[in-house]
N, C-alpha and C positions, 0 to 999 in steps of 0.2 A: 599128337595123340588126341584122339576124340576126349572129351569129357564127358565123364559119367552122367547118364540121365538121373536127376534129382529122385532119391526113392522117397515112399509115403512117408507122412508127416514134415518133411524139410520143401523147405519154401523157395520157388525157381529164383534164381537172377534176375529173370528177366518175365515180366509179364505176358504170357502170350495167350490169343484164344485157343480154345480147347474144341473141336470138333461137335459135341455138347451145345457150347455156347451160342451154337447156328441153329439148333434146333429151338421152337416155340417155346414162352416161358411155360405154358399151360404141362408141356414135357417136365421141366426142372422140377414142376410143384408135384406131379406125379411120382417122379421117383424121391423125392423128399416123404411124401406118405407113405411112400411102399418101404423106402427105409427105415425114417424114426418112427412113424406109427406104427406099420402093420410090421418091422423087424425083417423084414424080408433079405433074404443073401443075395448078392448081386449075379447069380448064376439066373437064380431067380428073374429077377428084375428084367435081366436078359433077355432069356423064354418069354416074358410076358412083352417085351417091344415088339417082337417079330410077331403079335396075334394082330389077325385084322381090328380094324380100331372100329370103336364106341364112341361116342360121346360120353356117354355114363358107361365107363368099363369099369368104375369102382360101384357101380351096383352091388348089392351080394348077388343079382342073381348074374349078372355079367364076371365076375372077380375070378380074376383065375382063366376065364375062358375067352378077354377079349382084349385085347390091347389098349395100351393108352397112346400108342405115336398114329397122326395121319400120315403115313408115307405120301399117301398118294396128293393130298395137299400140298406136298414140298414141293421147291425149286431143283431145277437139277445139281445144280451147284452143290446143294446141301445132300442129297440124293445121293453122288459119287463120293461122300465122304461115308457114306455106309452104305456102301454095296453088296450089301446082305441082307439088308434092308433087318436091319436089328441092331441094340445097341452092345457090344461087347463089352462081357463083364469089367476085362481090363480097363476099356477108358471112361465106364462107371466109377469104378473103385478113384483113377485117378482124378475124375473130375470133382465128385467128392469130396476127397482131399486137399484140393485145392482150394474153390469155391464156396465151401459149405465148413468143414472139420478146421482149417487151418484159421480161414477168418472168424470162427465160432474163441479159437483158441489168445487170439488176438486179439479181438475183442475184449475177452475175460481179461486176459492182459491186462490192457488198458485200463481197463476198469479197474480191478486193484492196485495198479499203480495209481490212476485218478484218487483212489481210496486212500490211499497212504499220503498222498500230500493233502487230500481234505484232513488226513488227521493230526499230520502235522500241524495244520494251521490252525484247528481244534486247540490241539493241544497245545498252543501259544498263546491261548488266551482268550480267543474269539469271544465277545460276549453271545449269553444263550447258548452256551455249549447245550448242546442236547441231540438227540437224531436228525431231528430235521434240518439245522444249519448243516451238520455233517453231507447228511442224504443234500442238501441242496448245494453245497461245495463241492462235494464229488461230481454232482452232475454238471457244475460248469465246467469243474477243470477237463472231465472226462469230452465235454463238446469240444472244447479245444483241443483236447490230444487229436480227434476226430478228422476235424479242419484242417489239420495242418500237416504237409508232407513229411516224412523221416526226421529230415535235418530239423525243417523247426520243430517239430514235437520236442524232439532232445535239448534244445534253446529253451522253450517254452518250460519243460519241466525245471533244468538246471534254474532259470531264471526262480522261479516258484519255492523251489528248495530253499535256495537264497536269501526269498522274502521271508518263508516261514521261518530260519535262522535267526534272521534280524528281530522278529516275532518274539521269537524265545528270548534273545538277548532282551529285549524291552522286559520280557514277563521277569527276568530271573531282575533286571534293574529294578521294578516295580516291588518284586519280593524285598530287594536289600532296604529300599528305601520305607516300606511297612516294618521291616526289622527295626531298622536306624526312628523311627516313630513309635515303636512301641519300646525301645529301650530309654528315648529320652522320657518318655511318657513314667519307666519307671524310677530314671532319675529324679523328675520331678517331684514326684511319689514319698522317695525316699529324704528328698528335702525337707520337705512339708514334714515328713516325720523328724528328722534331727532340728528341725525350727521348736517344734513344738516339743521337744523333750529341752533343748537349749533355753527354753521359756521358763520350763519347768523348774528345771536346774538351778535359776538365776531367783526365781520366787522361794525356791526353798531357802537358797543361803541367805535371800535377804531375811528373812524368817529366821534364820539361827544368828542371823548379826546382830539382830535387835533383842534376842533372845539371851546373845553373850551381852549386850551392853546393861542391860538389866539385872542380872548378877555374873559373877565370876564364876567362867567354867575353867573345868579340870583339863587336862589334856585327854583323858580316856570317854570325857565328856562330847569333845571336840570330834575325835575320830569317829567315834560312837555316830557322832550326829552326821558327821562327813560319808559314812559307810551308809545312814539308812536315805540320805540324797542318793548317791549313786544307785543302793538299790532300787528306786521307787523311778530314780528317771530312767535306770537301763538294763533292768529287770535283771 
C-alpha cells in the first residue's frame, strides 16, 4: 500500500527538494512578501508568476500587473518542472509549509525549550540572576540545539537537565547548610543568654548568704527572697 502523502503542517520523513527549491532565491523572497507582508492568497500569488517578469514588479506602479519569475532566464531542466510556466497554488501552499511555517515553528521550539533549561539553570542559583544571564543562557543553549542533529540535541538537552538538577540539589544543600548556621547562631544566642542569667542567679544568692549570715532569717524570709531571685533572673 502506498503511503499517505504527509498533509500541511506534519513534517516529511524524509527531506526531499521541492520543485520551488530550483527556482532563484530572488523567487522565494518574493513570495515570502507577497505572503507575510502584502497577505496575498496563494491563487493569487499564482496569477502573479505566470505575468511577464520585471525587475521591479513590486513597484506600485508594476504590482499586480507584472511578475516576479524570469521564465525565460531558466534552464530547461527547471522549465519542465513548470510547464505552465506558473507556479501552482498547490505547491505554493506546500512549499511554504515546509520551508518557511514548519521551520518558523521549530524554531520557536527550540527556543522555548532553550528557555526552560536557561531557567532551570537560573533558577539554581546562577549568580546575577537577572534577564540578561537568562537572555544570554538561552542563547547558548539555543546555539547548541542549532548545531546539532536530532539524536544529539536530545543528548545535549537530557545532559543539561541533569546538570541544572545537580544545580538544584547544591542550591537546596546550600539552603540546609544557611538553616544549620542560622540555628546554631541561635543556640549560641540563647547560651550567652542562660550564662548571663546563671551569673545573675549565683550574685544574687551570694547576696542573700551573706545577708542570712548576718542575722537570722525566717523561713518565709528565705522563700520570700528565693522567689524574688527566680523572679528577676527568669522573669
Amino acid at each position: 500500500m502506498t503511503k499517505a502523502r504527509p498533509k500541511t503542517r506534519e513534517p516529511r520523513a524524509v527531506q526531499q527538494p521541492l520543485n520551488i527549491d530550483r527556482l532563484p532565491p530572488s523567487v522565494h523572497d518574493a513570495i515570502a512578501l507577497l505572503r507575510n507582508v502584502k497577505g496575498k492568497s496563494w491563487a493569487y500569488i499564482e496569477e502573479l508568476s505566470s505575468l511577464s517578469y520585471a525587475a521591479k514588479w513590486d513597484d506600485p506602479k508594476n504590482f499586480g500587473r507584472r511578475g516576479f519569475v524570469d521564465w525565460d532566464s531558466l534552464p530547461t531542466d527547471v522549465l519542465e518542472l513548470f510547464p505552465r510556466l506558473r507556479i501552482p497554488h498547490s505547491t505554493l501552499h506546500r512549499w511554504w509549509d515546509i520551508r518557511v511555517a514548519q521551520v518558523a515553528r521549530e524554531v520557536a521550539h527550540r527556543s522555548e525549550q532553550a528557555r526552560a533549561i536557561a531557567e532551570s539553570f537560573i533558577g539554581a542559583g546562577i549568580d546575577g540572576e537577572d534577564d540578561a544571564v537568562l537572555n544570554a543562557t538561552r542563547d547558548a543553549i539555543f546555539a547548541m540545539l542549532q548545531s546539532e542533529d536530532s539524536t544529539s540535541r536530545g543528548k545535549v538537552v537530557t545532559r543539561l537537565l541533569q546538570l541544572a538538577e545537580v544545580r538544584q540539589g547544591k542550591r537546596a544543600n546550600d539552603i540546609k547548610e544557611r538553616a544549620v548556621a542560622v540555628a546554631e547562631r541561635e543556640i549560641a544566642k540563647r547560651e550567652q543568654e542562660w550564662n548571663l542569667k546563671f551569673e545573675r542567679l549565683r550574685n544574687d544568692l551570694d547576696k542573700t548568704v551573706k545577708k542570712a549570715r548576718g542575722k537570722e532569717m525566717t523561713p518565709d524570709e528565705i522563700r520570700h527572697a528565693l522567689a524574688t531571685i527566680r523572679k528577676n533572673t527568669f522573669g
